[in-house]
N, C-alpha and C positions, 0 to 999 in steps of 0.2 A: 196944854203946852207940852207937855212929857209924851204927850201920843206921837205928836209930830216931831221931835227929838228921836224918840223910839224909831220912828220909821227912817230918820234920818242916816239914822245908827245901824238901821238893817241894810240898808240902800248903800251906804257907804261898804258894810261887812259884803257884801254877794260884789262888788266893785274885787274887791281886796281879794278874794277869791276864784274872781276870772280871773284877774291877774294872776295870782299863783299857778293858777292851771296852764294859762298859756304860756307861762315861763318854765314850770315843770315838764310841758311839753318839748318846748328848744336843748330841754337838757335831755332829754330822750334820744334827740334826733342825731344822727350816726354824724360822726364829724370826723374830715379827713385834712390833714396837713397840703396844702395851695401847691406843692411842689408833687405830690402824689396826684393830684388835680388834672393838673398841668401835665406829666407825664401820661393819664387817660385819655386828654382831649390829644394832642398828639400821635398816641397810639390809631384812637378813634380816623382820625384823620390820614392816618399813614393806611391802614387797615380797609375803610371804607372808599369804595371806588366810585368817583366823580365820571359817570358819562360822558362831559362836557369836556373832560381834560382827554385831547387821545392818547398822552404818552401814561395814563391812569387805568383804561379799558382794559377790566379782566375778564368780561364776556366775550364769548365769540362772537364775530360780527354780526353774525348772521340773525342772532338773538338782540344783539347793540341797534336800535332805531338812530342814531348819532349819526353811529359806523357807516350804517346803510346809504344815509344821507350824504354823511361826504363822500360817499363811493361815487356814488349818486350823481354829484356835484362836479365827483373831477370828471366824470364816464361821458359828461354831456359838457363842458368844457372843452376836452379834448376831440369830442365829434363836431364842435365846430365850427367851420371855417371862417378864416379872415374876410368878407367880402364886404364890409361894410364900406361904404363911399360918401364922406362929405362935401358936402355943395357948398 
């Protein structure tokens, strides 16, 4: 009966020990105030340029696959003609 107690008691102590560790760990981990945060992901966001947005495009075009596209798009548009006839 004291064996399986014992073992009880080890079982529970290696518990209480991961524990400690993964909480000793979250106290390790660099912690920053939600408004410091919040000013990164903004910065990130102001800073990193969206392809998708045009008035965002810091590439030149030529390099912008977007860019090319809507050139693209207005260039064959614009060639062509009204002629279409519904019956």
């Amino acid at each position: 009966m004291a064996d399986i107690e014992s073992q009880i008691y080890i079982i529970k102590l290696k518990r209480m020990e991961a524990l400690n560790t993964r909480l000793n760990d979250m106290l390790k981990r660099e912690r920053i105030p939600a408004s410091i945060a919040s000013n990164l992901i903004v910065n990130f966001i102001s800073e990193t340029p969206d392809y998708l947005i045009p008035f965002n495009w810091t590439l030149p075009p030529d390099q912008n696959k977007f860019a090319k596209y809507k050139k693209l798009k207005n260039s064959k548009s614009r060639n062509k003609k009204d002629c279409c006839t519904i019956v």
